[in-house]
N, C-alpha and C positions, 0 to 999 in steps of 0.2 A: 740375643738377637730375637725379636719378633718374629710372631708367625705370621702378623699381617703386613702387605707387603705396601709401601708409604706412596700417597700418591703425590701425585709429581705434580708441584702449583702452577708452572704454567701449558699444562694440559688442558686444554677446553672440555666442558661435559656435556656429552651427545646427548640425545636424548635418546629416550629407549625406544623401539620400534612402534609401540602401543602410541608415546606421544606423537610420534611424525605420522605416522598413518592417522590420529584423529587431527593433525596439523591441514596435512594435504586435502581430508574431505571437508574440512570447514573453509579452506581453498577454493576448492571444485563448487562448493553450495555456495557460496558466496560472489562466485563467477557466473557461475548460472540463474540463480534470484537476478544481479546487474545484468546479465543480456535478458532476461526476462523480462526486466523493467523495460528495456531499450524497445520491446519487442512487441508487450503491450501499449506501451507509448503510441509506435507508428501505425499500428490496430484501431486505437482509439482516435488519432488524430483523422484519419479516416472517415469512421464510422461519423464520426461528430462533423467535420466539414462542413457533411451538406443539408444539417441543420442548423448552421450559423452560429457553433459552436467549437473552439479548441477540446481537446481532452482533458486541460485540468478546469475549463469552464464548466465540461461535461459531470467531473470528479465532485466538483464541490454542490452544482447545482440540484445533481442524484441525491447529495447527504442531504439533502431536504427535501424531499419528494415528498417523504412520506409525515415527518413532523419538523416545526421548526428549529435550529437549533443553534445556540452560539458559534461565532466564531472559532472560538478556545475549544469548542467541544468537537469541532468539525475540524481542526486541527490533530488533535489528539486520537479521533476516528482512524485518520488517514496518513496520520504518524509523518505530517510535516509543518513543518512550523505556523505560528498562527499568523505572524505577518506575511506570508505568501499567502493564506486563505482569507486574510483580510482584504488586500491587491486583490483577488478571482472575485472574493465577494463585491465589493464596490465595482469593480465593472460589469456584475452582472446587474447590478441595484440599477447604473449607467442606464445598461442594456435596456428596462423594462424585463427583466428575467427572472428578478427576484428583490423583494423587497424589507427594509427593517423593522422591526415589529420592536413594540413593548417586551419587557420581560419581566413575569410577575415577580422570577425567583430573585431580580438583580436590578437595578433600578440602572445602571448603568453600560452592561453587558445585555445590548441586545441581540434579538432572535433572526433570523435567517430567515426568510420564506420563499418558496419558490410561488410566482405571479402565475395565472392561467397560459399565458404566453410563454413561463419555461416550463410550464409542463407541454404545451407543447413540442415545443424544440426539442425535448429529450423524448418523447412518444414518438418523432420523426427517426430519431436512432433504432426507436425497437427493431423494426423488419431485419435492417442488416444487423444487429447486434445476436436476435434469434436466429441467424445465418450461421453468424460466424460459431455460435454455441453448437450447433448442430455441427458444424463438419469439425470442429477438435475435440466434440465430442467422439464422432467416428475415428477419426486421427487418431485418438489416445487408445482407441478401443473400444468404446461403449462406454453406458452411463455408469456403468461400476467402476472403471476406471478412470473417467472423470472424476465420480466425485472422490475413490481415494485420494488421487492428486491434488485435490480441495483439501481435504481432511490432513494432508501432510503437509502440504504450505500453512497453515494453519495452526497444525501442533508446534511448525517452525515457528511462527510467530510468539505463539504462547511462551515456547521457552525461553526466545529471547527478550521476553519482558518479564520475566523471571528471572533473568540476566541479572538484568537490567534495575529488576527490584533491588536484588542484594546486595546490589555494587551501588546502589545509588542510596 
């Protein structure tokens, strides 16, 4: 007779306490990142209105504030697909909000530019946007505690595109 004792085939196998407990928090992070999105959505929709702007109008026309930049590259910024940023970009190009430029690096992948007119439109958001920064700043605690909250949303990102490297 054996001293180990046989297991039985149709037992299911639990998992050990260590897997369900990191089960349950990528649960909870992942419920809270989704209402967070929800949350900054309606923030932003907001803030952007009453500059004649949506918040993913807002999203895209920010990624080029400061240089111009492909489609593909302002997709992959904002980690959603390039044909939703191509839809925002063409009705902003529409709009007068921003326009296509040359691209030295691509002859056929042009550049993004934001027109004097969207920079406008987004300098109309600063007031309330430097509002809202200030009171969740105080909300969370202060600016140490803001920016940790930064710094952790962030190393979140990191890692899941470290994921995301290996598996892909």
């Amino acid at each position: 007779m054996s001293d180990q004792t046989p297991r039985t085939p149709d037992v299911p196998h639990t998992p050990d306490i260590g897997t369900r407990a990191a089960q349950d928090l990528l649960t909870r992070t992942a419920l809270g990142v989704f209402r967070l999105n929800g949350q900054f959505l309606t923030v932003s929709e907001d803030l952007a209105r009453p500059a004649g702007l949506t918040a993913a109008r807002w999203q895209v026309l920010g990624a080029v504030l400061r240089r111009a930049q492909t489609v593909a590259g302002i997709a992959r910024t904002m980690g959603i697909t390039r044909q939703s940023v191509q839809r925002i970009a063409d009705l902003l190009v529409d709009q007068g909000l921003a326009v296509y430029a040359p691209n030295p690096a691509h002859r056929r992948a042009k550049l993004l530019q934001a027109t004097p007119e969207g920079r406008a439109a987004v300098e109309q958001i600063g007031p309330g946007h430097a509002d809202l920064a200030h009171r969740l700043r105080d909300a969370l605690g202060g600016p140490d505690a803001f920016a940790e909250t930064a710094q952790t949303l962030e190393r979140l990102s990191r890692a899941l595109d470290t994921l995301a490297d290996e598996d892909g």
